[in-house]
Residue frames as qw, qx, qy, qz and C-alpha x, y, z in Angstrom:
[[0.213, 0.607, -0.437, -0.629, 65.12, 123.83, 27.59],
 [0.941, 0.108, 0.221, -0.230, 63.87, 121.79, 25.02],
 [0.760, -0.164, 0.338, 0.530, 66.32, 119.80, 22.39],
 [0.589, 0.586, 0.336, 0.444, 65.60, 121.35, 19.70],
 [0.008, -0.994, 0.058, -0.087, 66.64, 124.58, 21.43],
 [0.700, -0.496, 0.404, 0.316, 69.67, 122.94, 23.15],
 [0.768, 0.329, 0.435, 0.336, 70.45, 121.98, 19.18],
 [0.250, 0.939, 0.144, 0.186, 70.44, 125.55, 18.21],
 [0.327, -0.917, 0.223, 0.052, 73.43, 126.19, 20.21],
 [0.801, 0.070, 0.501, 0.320, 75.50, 123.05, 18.36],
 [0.048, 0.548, -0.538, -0.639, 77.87, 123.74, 15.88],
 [0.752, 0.375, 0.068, -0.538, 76.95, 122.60, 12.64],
 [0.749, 0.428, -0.504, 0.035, 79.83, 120.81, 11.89],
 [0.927, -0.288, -0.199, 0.137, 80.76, 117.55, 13.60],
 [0.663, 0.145, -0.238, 0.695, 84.59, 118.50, 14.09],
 [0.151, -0.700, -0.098, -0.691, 83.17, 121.66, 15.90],
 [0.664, -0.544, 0.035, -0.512, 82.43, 119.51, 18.36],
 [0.846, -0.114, -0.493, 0.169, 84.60, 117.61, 19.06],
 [0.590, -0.786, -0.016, 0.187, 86.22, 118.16, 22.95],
 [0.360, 0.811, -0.460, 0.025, 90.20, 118.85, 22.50],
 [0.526, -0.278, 0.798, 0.096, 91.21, 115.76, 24.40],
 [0.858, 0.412, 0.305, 0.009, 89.20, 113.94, 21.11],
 [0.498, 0.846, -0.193, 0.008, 90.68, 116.12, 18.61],
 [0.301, -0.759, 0.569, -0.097, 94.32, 115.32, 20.70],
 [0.755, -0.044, 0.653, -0.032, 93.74, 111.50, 20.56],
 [0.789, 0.606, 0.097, -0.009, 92.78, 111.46, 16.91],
 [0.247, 0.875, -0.397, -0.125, 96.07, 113.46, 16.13],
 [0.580, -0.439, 0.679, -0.099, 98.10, 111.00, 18.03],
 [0.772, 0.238, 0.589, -0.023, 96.42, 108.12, 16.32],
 [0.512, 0.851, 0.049, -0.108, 96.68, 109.88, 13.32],
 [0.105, 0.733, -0.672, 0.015, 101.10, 109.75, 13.73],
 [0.633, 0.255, -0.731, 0.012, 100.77, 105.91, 14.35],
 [0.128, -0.372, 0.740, -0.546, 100.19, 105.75, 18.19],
 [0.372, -0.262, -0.882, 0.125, 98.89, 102.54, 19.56],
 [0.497, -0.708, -0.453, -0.214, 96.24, 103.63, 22.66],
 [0.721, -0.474, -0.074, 0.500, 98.81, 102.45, 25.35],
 [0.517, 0.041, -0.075, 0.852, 101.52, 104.90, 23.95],
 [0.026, -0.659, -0.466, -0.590, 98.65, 107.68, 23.70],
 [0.664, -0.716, -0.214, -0.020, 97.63, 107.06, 27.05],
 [0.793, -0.249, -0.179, 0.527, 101.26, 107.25, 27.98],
 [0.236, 0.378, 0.093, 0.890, 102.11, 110.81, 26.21],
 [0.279, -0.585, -0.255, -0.717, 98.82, 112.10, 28.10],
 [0.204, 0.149, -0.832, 0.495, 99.12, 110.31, 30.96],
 [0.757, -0.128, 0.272, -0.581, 95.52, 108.74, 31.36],
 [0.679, -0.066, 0.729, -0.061, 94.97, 105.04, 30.81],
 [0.007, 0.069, -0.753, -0.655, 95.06, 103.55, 27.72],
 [0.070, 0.441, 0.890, 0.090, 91.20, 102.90, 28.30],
 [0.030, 0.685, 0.237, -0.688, 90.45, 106.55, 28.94],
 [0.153, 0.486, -0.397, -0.763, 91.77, 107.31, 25.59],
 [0.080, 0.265, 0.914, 0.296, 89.85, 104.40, 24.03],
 [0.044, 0.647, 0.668, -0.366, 86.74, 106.34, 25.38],
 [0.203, -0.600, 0.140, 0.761, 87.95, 109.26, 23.60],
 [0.051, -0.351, 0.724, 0.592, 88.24, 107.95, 20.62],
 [0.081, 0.440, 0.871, 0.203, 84.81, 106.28, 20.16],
 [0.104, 0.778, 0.541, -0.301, 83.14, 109.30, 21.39],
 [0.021, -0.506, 0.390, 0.769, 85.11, 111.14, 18.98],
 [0.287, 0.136, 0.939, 0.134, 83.63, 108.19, 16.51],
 [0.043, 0.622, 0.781, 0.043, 80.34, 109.04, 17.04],
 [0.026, -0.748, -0.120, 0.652, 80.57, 112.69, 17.17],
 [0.177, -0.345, 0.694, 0.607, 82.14, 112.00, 13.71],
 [0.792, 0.263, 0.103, -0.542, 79.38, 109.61, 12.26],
 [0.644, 0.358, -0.665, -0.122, 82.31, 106.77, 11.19],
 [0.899, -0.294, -0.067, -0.317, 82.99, 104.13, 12.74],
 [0.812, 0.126, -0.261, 0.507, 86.93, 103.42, 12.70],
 [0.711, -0.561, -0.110, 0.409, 89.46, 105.64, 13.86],
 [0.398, -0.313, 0.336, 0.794, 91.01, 105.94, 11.13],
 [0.184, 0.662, 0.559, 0.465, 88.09, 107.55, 9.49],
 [0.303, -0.909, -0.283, 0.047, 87.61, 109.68, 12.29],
 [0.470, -0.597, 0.174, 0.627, 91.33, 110.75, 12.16],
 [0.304, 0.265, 0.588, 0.701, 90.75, 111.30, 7.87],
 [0.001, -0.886, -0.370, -0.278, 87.50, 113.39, 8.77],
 [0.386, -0.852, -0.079, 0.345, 89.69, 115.51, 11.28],
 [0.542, 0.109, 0.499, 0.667, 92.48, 115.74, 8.54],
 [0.290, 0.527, 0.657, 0.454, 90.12, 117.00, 6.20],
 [0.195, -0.888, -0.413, -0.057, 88.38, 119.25, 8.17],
 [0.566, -0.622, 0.113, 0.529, 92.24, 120.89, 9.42],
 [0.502, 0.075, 0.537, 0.674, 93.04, 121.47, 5.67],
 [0.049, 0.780, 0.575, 0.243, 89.99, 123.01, 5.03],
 [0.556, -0.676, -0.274, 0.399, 90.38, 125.10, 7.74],
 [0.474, -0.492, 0.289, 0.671, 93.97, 126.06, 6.58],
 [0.386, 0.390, 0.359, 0.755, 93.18, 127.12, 2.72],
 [0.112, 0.212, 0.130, -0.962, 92.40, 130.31, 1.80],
 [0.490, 0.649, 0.551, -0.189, 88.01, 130.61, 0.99],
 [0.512, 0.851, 0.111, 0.036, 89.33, 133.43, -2.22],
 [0.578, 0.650, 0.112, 0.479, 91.53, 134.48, -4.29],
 [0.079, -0.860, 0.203, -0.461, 92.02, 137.89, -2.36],
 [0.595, -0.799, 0.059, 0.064, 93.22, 136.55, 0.51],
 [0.739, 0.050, 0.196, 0.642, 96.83, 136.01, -1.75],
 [0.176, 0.966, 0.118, 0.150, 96.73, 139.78, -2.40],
 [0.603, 0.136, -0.339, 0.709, 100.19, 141.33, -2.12]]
């Protein structure tokens, strides 16, 4: 299969893709946890969840953490409004 087919099957948005351990780590990181305590709540190493967290990074396109835990933010809010009006109908 080539890529560009492989591509076709890719969400279009980065947070689509991310794995749910990432999305897990960010959150974490996102309440203030350190790696080590991450690792500890999940019980993998604190380097496992480093790994997480970059390839969350780059799935992301930022380069901190705490961008990558502001784009997952963002992207949860989004998520959670309503897209119209109607959906407040009584």
């Amino acid at each position: 299969m080539s890529a560009s087919r492989c591509s076709e099957f890719q969400p279009s948005d980065p947070v689509e893709r991310l794995s749910d351990r990432q999305k897990t780590c960010l959150t974490l990181a996102g309440d203030g946890l350190s790696s080590t305590r991450i690792a500890d709540r999940l019980g993998l190493s604190p380097r496992t969840v480093d790994e997480h967290l970059l390839l969350a990074c780059r799935t992301l396109g930022v380069r901190t953490r705490i961008q990558a835990v502001a784009r997952l933010t963002a992207a949860t809010r989004r998520e959670a409004e309503p897209r119209s009006f109607l959906d407040h109908a009584p």
